[in-house]
N, C-alpha and C positions, 0 to 999 in steps of 0.2 A: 688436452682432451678432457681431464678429472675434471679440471677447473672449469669447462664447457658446460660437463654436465651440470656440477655442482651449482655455475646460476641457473642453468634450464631449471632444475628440481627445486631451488631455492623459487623464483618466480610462481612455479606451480604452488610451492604452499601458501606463501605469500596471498596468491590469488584469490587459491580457495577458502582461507582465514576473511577475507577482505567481503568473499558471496557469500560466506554461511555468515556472518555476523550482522550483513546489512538487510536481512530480510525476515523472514514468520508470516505470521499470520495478524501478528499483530501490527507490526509494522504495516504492512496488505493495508490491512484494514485504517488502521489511519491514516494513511497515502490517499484511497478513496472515501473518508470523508471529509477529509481535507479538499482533493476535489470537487467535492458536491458544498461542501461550505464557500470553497472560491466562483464555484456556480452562482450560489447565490449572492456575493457581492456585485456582481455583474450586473448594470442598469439595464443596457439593452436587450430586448429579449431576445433576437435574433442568436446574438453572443452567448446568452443565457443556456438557450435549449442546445447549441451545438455544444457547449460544454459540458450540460448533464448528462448527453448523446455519448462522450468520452467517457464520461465518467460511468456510466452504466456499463458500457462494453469492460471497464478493467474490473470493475466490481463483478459481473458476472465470470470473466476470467481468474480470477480469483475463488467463486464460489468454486468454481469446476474443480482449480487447484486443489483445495480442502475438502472436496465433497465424499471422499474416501476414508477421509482420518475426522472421523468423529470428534478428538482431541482437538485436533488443528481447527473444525469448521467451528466447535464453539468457542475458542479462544479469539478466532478471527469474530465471531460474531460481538460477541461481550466487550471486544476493543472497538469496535464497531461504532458501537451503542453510545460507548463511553465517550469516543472522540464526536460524535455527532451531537451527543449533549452540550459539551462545550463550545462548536461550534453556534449553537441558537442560543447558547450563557452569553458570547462574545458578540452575537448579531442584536438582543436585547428580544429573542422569541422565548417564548414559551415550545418546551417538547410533552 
C-alpha cells in the first residue's frame, strides 16, 4: 500500500515539474509566433488564412490568460515582439 502511494505521489510531482517548466508567457508567446511565421511560409492562401485563423484564436487565448497579471502580459508581449522579429529576419522582410 506505501509503495502504491509513493508512485501515485511520486507521478504527481513528477507531472507537475514537467507543466510548470514547459510553459510562461514567454514560451505562449513564441508558440504563436512561431505560428503566425509558419502561416506565412504557406503558399497557398486558402491554407494560409486557416492557419492565421488558428493562430489568432491561441494568441487571443493567451492574451485572456495574461490579461490579469500585468507582469505576465508584458513579458508575454516583449517575447512576442522578439520572436516575431526574427521570424521576418529568417523570412528576409522587413518589421
Amino acid at each position: 500500500m506505501m509503495k502504491k502511494l509513493m508512485t501515485i505521489l511520486g507521478a504527481f510531482l513528477i507531472a507537475s515539474v514537467v507543466l510548470t517548466s514547459c510553459g510562461g508567457p514567454e514560451e505562449d508567446a513564441k508558440a504563436d509566433a512561431q505560428c503566425m511565421c509558419d502561416a506565412l511560409k504557406l503558399e497557398d492562401e486558402s491554407k494560409q488564412e486557416e492557419a492565421y485563423k488558428k493562430c489568432e484564436k491561441a494568441a487571443k487565448e493567451n492574451e485572456k490568460k495574461y490579461k490579469d497579471d500585468e507582469e505576465a502580459l508584458k513579458k508575454y508581449n516583449e517575447a512576442g515582439e522578439k520572436a516575431a522579429e526574427e521570424c521576418f529576419k529568417e523570412l528576409g522582410l522587413d518589421m
